[in-house]
Residue frames as qw, qx, qy, qz and C-alpha x, y, z in Angstrom:
[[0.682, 0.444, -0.265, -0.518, -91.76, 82.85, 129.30],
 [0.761, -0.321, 0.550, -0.120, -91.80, 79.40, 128.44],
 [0.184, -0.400, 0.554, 0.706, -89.73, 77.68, 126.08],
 [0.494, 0.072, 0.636, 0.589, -92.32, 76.94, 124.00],
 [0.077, 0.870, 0.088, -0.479, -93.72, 80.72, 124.47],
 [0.074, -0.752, 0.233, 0.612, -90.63, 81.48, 122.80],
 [0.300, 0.031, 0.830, 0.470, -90.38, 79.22, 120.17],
 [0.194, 0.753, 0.629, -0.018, -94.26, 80.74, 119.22],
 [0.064, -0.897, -0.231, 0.371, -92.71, 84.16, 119.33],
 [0.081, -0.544, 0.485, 0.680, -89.68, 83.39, 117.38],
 [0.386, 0.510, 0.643, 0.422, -92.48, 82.02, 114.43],
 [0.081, 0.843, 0.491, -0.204, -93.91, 85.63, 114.77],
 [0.247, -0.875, 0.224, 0.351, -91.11, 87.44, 114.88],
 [0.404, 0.001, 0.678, 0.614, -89.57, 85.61, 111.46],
 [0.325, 0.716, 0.602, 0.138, -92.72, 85.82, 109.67],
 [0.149, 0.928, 0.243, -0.240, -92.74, 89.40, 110.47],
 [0.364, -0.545, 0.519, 0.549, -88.88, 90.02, 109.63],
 [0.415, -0.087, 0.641, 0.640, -89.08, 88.25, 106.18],
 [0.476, 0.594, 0.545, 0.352, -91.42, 89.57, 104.07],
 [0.047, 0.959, -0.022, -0.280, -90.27, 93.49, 104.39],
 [0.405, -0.647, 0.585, 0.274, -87.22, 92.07, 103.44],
 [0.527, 0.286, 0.775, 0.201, -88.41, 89.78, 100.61],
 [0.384, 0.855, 0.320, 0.142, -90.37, 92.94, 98.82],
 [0.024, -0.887, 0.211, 0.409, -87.03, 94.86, 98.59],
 [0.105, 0.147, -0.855, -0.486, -86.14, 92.03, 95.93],
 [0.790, 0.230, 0.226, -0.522, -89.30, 91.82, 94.36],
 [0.510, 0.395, -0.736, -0.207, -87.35, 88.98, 92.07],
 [0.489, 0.114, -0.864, 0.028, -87.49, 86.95, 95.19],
 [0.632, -0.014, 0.263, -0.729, -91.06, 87.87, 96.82],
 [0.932, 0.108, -0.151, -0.312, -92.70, 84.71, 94.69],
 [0.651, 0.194, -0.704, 0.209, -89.96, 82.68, 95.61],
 [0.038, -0.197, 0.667, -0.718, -90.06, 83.52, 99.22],
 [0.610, -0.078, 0.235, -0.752, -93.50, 82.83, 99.43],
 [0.682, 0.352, -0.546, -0.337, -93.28, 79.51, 97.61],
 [0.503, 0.216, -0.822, 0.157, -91.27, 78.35, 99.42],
 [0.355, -0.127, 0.551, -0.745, -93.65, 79.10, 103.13],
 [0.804, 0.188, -0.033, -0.563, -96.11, 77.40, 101.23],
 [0.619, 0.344, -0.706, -0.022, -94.36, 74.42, 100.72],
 [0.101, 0.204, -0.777, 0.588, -92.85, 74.30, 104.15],
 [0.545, -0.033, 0.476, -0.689, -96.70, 74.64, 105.37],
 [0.784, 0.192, -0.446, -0.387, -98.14, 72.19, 102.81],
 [0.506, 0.352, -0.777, 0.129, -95.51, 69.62, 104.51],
 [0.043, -0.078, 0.773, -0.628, -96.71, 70.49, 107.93],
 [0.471, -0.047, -0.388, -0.790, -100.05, 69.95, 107.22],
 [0.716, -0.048, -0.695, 0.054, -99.59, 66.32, 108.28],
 [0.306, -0.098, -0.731, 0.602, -99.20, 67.88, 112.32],
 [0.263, -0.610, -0.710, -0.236, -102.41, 67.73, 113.99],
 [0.362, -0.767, -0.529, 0.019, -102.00, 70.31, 116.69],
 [0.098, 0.878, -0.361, 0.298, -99.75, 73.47, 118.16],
 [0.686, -0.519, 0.507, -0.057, -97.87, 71.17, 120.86],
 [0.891, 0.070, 0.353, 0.276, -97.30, 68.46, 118.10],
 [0.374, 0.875, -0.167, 0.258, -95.82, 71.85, 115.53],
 [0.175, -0.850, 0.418, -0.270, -93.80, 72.78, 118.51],
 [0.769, -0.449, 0.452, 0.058, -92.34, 69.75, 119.25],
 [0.827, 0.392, 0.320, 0.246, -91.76, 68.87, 115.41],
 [0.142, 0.912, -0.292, 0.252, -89.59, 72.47, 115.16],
 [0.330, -0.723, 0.605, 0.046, -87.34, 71.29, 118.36],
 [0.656, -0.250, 0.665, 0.253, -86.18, 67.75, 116.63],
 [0.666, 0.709, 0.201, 0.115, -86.41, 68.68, 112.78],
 [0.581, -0.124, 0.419, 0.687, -83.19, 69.10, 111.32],
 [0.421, 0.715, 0.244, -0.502, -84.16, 72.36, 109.26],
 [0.162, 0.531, -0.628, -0.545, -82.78, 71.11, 106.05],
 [0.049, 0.172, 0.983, 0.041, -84.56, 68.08, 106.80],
 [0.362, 0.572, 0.525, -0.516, -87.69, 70.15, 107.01],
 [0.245, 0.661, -0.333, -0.626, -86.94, 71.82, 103.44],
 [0.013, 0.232, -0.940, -0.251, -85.89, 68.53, 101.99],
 [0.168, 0.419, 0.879, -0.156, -89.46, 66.70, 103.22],
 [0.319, 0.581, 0.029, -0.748, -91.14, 70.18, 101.24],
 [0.680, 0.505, 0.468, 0.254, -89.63, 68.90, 98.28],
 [0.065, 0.995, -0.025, -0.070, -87.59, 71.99, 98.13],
 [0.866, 0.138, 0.044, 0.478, -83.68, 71.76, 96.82],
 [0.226, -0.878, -0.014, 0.422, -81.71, 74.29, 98.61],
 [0.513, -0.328, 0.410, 0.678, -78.91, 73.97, 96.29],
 [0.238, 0.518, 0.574, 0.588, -81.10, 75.38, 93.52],
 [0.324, -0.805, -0.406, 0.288, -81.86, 78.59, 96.09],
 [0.196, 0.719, -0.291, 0.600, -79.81, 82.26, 95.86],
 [0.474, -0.132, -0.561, 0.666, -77.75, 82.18, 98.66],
 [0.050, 0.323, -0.166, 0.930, -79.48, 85.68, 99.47],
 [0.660, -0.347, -0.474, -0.469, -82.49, 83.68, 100.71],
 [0.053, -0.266, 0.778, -0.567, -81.95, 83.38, 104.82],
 [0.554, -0.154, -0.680, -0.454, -83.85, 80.37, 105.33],
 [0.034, -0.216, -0.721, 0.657, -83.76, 80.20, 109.24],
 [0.280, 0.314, 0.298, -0.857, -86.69, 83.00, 108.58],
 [0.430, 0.100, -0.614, -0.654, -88.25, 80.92, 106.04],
 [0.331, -0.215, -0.907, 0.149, -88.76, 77.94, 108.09],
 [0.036, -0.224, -0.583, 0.780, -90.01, 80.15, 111.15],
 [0.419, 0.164, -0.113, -0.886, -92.61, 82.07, 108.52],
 [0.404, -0.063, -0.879, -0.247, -93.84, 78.17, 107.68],
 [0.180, -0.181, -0.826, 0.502, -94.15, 77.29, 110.97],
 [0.176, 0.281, 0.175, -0.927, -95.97, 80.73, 111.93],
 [0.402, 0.011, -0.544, -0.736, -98.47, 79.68, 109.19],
 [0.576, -0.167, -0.774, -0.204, -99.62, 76.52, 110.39],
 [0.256, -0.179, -0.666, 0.677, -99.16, 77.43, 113.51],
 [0.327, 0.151, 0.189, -0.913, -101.88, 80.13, 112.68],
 [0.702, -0.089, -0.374, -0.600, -104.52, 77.85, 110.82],
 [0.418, -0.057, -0.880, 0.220, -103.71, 75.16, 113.58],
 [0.033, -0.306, -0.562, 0.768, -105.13, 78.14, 116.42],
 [0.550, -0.014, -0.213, -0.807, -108.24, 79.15, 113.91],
 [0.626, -0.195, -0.653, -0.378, -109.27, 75.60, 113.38],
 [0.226, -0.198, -0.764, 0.570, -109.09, 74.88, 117.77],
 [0.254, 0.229, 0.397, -0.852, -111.14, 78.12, 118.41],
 [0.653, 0.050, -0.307, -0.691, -113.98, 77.03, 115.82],
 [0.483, -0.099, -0.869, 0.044, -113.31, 73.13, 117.36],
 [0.270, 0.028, -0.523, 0.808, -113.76, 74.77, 120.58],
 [0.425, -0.048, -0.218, -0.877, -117.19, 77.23, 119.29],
 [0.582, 0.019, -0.622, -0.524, -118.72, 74.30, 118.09],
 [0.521, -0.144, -0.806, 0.243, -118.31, 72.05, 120.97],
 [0.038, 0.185, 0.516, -0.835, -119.18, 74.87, 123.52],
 [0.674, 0.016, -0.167, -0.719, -122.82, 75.33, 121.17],
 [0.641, -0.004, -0.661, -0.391, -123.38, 71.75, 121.01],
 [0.323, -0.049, -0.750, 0.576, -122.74, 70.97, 124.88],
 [0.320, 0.259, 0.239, -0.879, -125.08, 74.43, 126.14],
 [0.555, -0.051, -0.499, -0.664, -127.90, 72.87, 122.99],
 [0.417, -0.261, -0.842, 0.222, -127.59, 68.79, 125.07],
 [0.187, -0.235, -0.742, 0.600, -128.42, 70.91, 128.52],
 [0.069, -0.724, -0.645, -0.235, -131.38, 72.93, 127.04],
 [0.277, -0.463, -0.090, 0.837, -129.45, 75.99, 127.87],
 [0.324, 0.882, 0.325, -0.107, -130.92, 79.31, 126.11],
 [0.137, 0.929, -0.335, -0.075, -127.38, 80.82, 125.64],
 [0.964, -0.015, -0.087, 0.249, -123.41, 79.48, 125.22],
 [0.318, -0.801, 0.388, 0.326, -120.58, 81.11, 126.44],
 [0.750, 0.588, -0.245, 0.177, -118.29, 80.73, 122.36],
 [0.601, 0.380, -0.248, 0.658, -115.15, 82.37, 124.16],
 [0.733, -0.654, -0.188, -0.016, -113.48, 82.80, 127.05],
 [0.720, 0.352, -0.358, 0.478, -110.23, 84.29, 127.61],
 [0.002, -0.515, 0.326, -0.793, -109.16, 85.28, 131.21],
 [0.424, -0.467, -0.774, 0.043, -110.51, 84.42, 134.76],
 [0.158, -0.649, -0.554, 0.496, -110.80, 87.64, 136.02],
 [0.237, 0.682, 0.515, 0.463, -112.89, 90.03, 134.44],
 [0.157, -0.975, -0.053, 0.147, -111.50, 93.48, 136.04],
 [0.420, -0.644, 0.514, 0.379, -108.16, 92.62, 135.15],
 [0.635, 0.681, -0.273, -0.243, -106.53, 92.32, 131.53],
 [0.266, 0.055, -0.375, -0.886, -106.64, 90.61, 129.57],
 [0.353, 0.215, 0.859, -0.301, -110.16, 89.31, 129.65],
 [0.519, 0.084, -0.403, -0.749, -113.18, 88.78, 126.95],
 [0.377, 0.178, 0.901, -0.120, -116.53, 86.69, 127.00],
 [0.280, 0.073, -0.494, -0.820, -118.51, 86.22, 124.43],
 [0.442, 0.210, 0.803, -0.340, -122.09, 84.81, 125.38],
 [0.287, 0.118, -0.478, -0.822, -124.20, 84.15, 122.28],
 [0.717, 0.232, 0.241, -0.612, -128.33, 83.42, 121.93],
 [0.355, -0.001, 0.891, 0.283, -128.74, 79.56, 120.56],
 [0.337, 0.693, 0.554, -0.315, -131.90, 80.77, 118.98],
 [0.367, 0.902, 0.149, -0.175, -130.66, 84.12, 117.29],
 [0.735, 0.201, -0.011, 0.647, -126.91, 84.15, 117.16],
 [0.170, -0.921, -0.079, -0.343, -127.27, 87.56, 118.98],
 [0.812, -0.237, -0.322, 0.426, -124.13, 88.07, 121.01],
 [0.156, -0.981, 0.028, -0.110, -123.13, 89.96, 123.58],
 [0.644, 0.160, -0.354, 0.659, -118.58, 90.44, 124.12],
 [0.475, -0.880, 0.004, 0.016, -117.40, 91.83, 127.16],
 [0.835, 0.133, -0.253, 0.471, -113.70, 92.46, 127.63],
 [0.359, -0.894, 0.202, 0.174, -111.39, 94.70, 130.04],
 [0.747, 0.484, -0.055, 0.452, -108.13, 95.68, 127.96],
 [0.493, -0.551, -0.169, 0.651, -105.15, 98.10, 129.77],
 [0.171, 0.962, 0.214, 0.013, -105.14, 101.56, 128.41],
 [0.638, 0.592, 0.051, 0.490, -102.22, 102.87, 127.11],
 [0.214, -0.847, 0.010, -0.487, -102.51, 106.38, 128.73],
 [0.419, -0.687, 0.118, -0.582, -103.56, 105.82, 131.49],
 [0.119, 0.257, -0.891, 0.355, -102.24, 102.29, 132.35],
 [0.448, -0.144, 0.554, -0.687, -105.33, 101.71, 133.63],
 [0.255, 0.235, 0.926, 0.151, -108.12, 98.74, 132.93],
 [0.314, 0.237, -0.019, -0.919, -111.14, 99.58, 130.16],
 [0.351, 0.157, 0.919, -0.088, -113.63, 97.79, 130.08],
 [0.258, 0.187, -0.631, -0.707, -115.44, 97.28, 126.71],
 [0.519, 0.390, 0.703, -0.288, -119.29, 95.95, 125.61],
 [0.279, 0.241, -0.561, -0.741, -120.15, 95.16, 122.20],
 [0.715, 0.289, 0.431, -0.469, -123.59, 93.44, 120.70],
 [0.125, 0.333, -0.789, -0.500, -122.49, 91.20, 117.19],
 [0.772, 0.213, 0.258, -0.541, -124.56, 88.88, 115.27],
 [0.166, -0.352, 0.916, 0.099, -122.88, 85.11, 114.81],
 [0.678, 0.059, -0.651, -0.335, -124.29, 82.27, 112.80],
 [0.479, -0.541, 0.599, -0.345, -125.70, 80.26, 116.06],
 [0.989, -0.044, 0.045, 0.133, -125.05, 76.69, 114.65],
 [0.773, 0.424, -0.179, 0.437, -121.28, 78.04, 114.19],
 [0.500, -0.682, -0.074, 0.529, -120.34, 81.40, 116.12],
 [0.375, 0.121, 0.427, 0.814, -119.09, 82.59, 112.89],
 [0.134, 0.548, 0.097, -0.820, -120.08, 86.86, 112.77],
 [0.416, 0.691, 0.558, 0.193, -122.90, 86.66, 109.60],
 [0.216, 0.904, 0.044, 0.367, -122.19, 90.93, 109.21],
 [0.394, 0.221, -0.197, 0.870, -119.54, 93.56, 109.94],
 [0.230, -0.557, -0.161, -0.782, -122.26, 95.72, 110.90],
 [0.143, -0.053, -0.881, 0.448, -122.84, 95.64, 115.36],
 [0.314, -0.545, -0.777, -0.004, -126.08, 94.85, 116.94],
 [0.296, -0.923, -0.234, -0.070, -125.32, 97.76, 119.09],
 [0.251, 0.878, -0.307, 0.268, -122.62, 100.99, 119.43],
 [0.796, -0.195, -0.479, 0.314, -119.85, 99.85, 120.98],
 [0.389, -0.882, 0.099, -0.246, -119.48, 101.45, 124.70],
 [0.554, 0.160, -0.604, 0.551, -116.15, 101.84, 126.74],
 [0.700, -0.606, -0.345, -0.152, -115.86, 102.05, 130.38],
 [0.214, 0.616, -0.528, 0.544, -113.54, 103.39, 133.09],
 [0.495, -0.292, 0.440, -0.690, -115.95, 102.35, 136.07],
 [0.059, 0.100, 0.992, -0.048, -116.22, 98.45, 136.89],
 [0.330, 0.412, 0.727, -0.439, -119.59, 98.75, 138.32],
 [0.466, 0.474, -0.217, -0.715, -121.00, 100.75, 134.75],
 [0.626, 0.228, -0.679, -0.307, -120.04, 98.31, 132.57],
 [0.134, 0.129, 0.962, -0.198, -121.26, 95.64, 134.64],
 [0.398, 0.404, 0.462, -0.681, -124.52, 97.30, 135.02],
 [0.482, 0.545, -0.158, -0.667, -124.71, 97.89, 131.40],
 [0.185, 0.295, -0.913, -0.210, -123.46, 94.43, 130.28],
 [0.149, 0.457, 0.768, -0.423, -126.57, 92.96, 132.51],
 [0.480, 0.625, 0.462, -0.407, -128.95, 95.16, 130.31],
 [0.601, 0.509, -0.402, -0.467, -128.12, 94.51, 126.87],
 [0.062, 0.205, -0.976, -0.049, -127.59, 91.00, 127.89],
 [0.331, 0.385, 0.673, -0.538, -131.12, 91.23, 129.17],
 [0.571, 0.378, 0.208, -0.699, -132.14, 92.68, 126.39],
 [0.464, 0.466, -0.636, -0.402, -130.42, 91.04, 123.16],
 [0.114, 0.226, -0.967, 0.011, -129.95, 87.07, 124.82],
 [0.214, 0.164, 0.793, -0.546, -133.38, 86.54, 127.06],
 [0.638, 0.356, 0.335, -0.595, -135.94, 87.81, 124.77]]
């Protein structure tokens, strides 16, 4: 893991720590949250996850609290602010990795629209599709009709399963118009199936 894997893992892993810990003093839930909100409000101003992560290793965390606008000395001492900061971070750090994958959507529709492509690959995660984890999403420029593949490891069995769903995405965005899928999702134990079948509901939902 790299360090700044871990630095991502110890926002997660604050976030998740303080608020179970925050609602056993519901007196200082709304303060605990206040103050994440602050801390994220401040970061607001860093444009990307690399710049976040670099702005955690040389911030002084009292200096981060201080640039909130936030006066520790007016805090309960019962307030463990290491896991405040981290739950900040963790915030921005999550609307920093929404707004990329929709920078990311957009740029992969408008690129596939220039070459007079009929489809766009939205998302991509993995380079080999028998092996976890992997997912593509290909979606119709036309209908927003989209077909997700993905191959996830199975609990159980340890083994790879390989997954085919049919969703229906706003195609000037990627963004899922309904909850409601295009078609049941099917699992898979057998590579060659779920190819086979991924090929004909791609055939049928993307081409016509």
């Amino acid at each position: 893991m790299s360090e700044n894997d871990e630095i991502l893992r110890r926002w997660r892993q604050g976030e998740e720590r303080l608020y179970p810990v925050a609602t056993v003093r519901p007196d200082l839930y709304e303060l605990v949250i206040g103050l994440v909100r602050s801390l994220n409000d401040h970061l607001g101003r860093v444009p990307d996850l690399d710049a976040l992560v670099v702005s955690y290793r040389t911030a002084e965390r009292d200096a981060d609290f201080a640039e909130a606008g936030v006066d520790l000395k007016d805090l309960p001492p019962e307030i463990d602010l290491d896991l405040v900061r981290d739950a900040g971070y963790q915030m921005r750090s999550r609307e920093l990795s929404i707004r990329a994958a929709t920078e990311r959507t957009e740029t992969a529709i408008r690129r596939a629209a220039a070459a007079g492509a009929a489809t766009a690959v939205i998302w991509s995660e993995g380079e080999r599709d028998l092996w976890p984890p992997y997912r593509r999403v290909e979606m119709s420029l036309r209908t927003g009709r989209a077909v997700a593949v993905s191959t996830q490891m199975d609990a159980d069995t340890m083994m790879p399963r390989y997954t085919i769903e049919a969703i229906e995405l706003d195609p000037s965005t990627g963004e899922a118009t309904t909850e409601k899928p295009l078609a049941p999702r099917q699992e898979f134990t057998d590579a060659d199936e779920w190819r086979t079948a991924a090929e004909r509901l791609r055939q049928s939902l993307l081409t016509n």
